[in-house]
C-alpha positions as CSV (number, residue, x, y, z in Angstrom):
1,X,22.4,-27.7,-3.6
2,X,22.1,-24.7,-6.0
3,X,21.8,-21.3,-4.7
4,X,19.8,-19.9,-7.6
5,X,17.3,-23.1,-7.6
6,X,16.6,-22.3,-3.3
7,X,16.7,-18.8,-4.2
8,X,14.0,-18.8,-6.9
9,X,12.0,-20.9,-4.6
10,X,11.1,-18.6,-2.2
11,X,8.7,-16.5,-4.3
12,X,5.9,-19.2,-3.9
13,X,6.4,-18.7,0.1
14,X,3.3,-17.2,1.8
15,X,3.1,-15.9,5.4
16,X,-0.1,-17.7,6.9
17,X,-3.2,-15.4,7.9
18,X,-2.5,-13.7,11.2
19,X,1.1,-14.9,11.2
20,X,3.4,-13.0,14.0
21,X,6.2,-12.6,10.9
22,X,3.5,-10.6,8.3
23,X,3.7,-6.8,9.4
24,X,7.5,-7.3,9.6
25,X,8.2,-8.8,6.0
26,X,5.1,-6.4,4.7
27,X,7.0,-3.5,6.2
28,X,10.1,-4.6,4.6
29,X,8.7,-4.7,1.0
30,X,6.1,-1.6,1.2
31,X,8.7,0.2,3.0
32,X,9.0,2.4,-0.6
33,X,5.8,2.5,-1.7
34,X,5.2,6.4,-0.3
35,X,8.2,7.1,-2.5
36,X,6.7,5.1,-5.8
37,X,3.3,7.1,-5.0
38,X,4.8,10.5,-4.7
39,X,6.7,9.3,-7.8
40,X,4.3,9.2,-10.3
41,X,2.1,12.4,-9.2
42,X,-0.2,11.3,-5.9
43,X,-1.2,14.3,-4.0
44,X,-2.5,12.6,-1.4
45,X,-4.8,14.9,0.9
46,X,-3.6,17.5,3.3
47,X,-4.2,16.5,7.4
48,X,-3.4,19.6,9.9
49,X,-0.8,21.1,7.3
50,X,0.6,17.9,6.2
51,X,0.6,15.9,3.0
52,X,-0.5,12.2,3.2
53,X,-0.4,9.7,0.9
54,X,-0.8,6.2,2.5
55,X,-1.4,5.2,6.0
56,X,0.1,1.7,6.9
57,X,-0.7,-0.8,9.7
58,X,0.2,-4.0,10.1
59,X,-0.2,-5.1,6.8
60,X,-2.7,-3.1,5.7
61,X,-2.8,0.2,3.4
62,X,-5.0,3.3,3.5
63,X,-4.4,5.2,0.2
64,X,-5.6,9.0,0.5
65,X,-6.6,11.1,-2.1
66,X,-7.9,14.6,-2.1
67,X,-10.2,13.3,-5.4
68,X,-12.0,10.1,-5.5
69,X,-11.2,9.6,-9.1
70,X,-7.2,9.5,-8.1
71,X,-8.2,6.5,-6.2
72,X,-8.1,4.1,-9.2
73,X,-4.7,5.4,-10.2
74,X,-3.6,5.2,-7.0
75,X,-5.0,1.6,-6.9
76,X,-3.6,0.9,-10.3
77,X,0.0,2.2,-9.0
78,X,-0.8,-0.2,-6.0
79,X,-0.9,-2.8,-7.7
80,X,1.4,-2.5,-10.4
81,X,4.1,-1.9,-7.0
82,X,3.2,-5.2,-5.2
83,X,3.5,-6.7,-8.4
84,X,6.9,-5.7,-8.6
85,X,7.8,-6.6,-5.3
86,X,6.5,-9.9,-5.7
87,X,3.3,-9.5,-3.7
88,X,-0.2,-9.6,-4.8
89,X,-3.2,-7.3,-3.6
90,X,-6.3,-8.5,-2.3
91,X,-8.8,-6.4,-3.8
92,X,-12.0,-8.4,-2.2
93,X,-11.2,-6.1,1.0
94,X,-10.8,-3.0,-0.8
95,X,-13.8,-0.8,0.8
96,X,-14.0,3.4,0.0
97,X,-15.1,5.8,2.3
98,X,-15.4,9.3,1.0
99,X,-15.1,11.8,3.9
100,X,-14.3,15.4,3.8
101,X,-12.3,17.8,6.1
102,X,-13.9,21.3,6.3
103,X,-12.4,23.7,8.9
104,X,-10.5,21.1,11.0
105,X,-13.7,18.8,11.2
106,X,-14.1,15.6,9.5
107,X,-17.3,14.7,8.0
């Protein structure tokens, strides 16, 4: 059999929904996303004296921004990523929540 031709194959492979295998192959491939991010200019927002960009879970992200207008470039950098990786984004579960952090207290 042909390397190349089983090789290439395994782009079209998709981890079922709720699949005991999908945090660990989404960790493997996000794992430099926070790099990418920082990369092209996310600040992120600052929690207790530290920058964060993205919080990850499973296989879910949480980008932060200190703006809500970097959101779409973070989104756009999101995507263009998980492109590159192979992986697409599922944008029907995007949601935004705009909260703000005023002397320690989240509101």
């Amino acid at each position: 059999m042909d390397q190349r031709a089983n090789v290439a194959g395994l782009h079209h492979i998709r981890v079922k929904q709720g699949c005991p295998l999908s945090p660990t192959l989404f960790g493997i491939y996000i794992d430099k996303l926070e790099g990418y991010l920082e990369e092209a200019g996310c600040d992120g927002t600052i929690l207790d004296g530290i920058v964060v960009i993205l919080l990850l879970y499973a296989d879910n992200i949480v980008l932060l921004t200190r703006c809500p207008s970097d959101l779409d470039k973070q989104l756009r950098l999101l995507k263009d990523f998980c492109s590159t990786m192979g992986m697409t984004v599922n944008t029907d579960k995007k949601k935004n929540y705009d909260y703000q952090i005023q002397e320690g207290h989240l509101r």
